[in-house]
N, CA, C and O of each residue as an XYZ file, in Angstrom:
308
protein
N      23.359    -19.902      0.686
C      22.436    -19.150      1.502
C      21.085    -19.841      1.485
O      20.598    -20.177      0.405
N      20.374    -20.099      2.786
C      19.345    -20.775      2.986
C      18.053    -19.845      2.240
O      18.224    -18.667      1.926
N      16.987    -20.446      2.058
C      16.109    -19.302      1.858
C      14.921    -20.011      2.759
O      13.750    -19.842      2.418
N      15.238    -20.789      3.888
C      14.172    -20.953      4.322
C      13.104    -20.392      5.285
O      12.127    -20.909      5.828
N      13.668    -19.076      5.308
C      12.519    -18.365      6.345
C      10.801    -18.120      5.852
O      10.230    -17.470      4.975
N      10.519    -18.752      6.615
C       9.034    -18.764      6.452
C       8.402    -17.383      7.487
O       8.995    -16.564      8.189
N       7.356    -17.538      7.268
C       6.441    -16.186      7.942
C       6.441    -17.147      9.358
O       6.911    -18.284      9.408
N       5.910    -16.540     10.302
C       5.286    -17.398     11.759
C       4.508    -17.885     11.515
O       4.572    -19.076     11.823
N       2.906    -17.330     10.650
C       1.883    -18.255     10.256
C       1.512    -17.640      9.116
O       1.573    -16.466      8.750
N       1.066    -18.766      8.548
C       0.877    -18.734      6.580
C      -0.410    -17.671      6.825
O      -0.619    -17.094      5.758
N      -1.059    -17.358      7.553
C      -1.763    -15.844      7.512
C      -1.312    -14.363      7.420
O      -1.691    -13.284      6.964
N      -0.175    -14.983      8.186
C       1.001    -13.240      8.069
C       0.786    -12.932      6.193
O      -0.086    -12.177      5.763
N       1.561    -13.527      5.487
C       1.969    -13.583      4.300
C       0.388    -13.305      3.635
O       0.473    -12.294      2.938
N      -0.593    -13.690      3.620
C      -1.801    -14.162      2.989
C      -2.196    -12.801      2.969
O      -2.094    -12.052      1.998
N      -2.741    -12.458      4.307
C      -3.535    -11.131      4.528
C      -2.907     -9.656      4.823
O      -3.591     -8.664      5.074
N      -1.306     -9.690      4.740
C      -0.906     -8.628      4.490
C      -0.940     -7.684      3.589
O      -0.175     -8.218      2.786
N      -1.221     -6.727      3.111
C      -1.037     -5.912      1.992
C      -0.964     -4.605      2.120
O      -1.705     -4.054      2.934
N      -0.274     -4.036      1.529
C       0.024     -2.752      1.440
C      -0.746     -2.140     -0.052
O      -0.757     -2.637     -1.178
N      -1.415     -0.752      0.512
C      -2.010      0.211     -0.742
C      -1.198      1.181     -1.422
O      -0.258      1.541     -0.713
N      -1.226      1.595     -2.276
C      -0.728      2.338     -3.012
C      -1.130      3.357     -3.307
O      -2.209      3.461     -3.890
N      -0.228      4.610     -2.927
C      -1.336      5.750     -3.647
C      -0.348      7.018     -4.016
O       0.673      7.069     -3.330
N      -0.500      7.950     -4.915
C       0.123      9.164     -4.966
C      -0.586     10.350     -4.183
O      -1.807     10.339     -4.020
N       0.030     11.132     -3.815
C      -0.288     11.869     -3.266
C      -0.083     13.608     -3.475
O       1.050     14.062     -3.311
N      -0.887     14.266     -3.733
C      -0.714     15.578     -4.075
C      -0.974     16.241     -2.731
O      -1.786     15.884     -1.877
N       0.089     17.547     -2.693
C      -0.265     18.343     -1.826
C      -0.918     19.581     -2.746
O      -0.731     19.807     -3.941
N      -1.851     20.397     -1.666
C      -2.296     21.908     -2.673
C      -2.411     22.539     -1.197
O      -2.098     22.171     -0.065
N      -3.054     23.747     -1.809
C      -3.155     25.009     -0.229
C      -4.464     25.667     -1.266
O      -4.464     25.924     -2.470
N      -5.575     25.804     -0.176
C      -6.737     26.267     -0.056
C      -7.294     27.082      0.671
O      -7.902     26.732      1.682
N      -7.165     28.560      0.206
C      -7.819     29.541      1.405
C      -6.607     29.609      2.470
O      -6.771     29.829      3.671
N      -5.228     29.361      1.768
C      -4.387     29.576      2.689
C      -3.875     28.237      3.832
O      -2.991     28.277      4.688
N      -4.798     27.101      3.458
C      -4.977     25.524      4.322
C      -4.209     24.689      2.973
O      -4.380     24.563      1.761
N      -3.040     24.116      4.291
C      -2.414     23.338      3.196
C      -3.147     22.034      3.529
O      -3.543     21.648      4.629
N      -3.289     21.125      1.684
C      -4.407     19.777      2.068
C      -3.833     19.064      1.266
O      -3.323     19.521      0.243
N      -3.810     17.602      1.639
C      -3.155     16.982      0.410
C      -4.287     15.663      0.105
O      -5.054     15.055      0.852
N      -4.028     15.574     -1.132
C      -5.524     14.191     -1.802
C      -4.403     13.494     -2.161
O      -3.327     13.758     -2.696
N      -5.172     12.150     -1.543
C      -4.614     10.775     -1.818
C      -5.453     10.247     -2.862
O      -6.683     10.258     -2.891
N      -4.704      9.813     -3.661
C      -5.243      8.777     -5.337
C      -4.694      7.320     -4.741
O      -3.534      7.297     -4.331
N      -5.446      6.179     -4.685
C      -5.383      5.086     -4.489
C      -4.739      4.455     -5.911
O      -5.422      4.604     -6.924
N      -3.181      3.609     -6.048
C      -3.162      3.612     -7.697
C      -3.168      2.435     -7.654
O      -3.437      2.000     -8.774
N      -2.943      1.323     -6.632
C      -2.572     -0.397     -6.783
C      -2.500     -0.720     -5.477
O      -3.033     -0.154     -4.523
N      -1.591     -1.962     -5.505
C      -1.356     -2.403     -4.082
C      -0.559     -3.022     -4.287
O      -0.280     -3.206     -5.472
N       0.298     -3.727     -3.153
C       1.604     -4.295     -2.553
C       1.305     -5.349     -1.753
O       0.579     -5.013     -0.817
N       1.728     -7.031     -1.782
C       2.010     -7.517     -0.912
C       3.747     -7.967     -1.034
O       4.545     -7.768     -1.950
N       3.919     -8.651      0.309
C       5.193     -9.122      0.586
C       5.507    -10.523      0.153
O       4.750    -11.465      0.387
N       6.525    -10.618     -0.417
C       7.405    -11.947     -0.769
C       6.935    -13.383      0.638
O       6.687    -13.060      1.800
N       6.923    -14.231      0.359
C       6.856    -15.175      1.465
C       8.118    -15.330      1.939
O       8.194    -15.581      3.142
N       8.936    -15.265      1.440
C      10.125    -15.116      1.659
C      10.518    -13.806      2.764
O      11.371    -13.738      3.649
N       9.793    -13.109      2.423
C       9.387    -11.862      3.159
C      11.187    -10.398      2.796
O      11.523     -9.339      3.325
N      11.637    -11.073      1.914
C      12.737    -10.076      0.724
C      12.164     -9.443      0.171
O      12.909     -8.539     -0.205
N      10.918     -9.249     -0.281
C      10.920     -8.207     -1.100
C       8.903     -8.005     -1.456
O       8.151     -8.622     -0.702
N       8.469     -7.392     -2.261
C       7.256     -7.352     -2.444
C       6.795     -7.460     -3.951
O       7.510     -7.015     -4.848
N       5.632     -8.037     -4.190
C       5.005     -7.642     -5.274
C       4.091     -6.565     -5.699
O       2.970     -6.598     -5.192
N       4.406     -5.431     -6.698
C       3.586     -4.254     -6.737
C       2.491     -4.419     -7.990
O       2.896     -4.705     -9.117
N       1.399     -4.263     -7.773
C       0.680     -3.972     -8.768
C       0.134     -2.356     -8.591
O      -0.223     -1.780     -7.563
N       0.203     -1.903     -9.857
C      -0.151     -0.293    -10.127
C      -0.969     -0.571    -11.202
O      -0.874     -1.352    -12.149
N      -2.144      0.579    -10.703
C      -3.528      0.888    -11.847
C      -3.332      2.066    -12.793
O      -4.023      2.257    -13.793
N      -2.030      3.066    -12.267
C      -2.210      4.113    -12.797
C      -0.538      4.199    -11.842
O      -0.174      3.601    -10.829
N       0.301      5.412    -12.892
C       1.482      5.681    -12.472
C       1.351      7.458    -12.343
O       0.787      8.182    -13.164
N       2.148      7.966    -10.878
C       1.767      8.795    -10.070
C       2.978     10.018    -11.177
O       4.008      9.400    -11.443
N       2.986     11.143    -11.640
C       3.034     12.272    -12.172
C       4.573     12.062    -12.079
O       5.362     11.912    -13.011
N       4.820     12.086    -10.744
C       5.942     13.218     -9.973
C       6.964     11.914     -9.394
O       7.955     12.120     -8.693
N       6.427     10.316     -9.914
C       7.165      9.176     -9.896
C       7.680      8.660     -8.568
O       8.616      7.865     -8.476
N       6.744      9.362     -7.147
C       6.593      9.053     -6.098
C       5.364      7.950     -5.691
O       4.257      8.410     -5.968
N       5.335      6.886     -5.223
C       4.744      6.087     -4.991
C       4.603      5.959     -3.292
O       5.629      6.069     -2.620
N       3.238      5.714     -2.606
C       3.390      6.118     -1.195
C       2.671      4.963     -0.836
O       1.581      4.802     -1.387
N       3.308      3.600      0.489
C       2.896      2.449      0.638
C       2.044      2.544      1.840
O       2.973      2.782      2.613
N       1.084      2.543      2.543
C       0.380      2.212      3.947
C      -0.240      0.960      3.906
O      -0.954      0.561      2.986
N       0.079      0.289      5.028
C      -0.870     -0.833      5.122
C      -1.777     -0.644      4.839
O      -1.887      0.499      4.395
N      -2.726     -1.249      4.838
C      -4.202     -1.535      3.597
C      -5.210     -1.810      5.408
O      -5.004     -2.639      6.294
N      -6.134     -0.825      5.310
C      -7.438     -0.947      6.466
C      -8.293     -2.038      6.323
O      -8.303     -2.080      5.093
N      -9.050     -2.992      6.690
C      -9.863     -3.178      7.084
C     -11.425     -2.610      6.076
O     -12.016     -2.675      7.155
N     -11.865     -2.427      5.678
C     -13.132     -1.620      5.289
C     -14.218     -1.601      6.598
O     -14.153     -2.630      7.271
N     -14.860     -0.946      6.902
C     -15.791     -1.005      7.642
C     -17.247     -1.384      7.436
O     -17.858     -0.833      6.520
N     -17.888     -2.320      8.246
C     -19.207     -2.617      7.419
C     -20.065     -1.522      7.149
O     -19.803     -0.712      8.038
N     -20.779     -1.133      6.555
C     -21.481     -0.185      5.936
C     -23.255     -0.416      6.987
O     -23.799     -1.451      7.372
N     -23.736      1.254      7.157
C     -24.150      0.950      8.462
C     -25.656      0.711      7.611
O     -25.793      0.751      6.389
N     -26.572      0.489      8.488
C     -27.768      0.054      8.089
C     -29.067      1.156      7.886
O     -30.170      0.750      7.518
């Protein structure tokens, strides 16, 4: 089995990443709300099989929740 699949461009692989976070739900005043805890992050294999996880903190309830990772926004003046 070959393993030569590469990304399309060595930026795919570089600047991808996925965040990590647990997530609690609660209900407030009858409003259900849920808080996200940021615990690590995720990128992808170059190979693009599989990922590497780093975790800062491990989530209660042993659910781990991945979203691509934003951008930050510049901070206004």
């Amino acid at each position: 089995m070959s393993k030569s699949r590469k990304p399309t461009t060595k930026t795919t692989f570089d600047t991808l990443r996925f965040d990590a976070f647990t997530v609690r739900d609660y209900e407030i005043a009858g409003e259900q709300r849920s808080d996200w805890s940021r615990i690590g992050s995720a990128w992808p294999h170059q190979d693009g099989e599989g990922f590497r996880v780093l975790l800062h903190a491990l989530p209660l309830d042993g659910v781990v929740t991945l979203r691509l990772a934003k951008a930050k926004e510049p901070a206004a003046e």
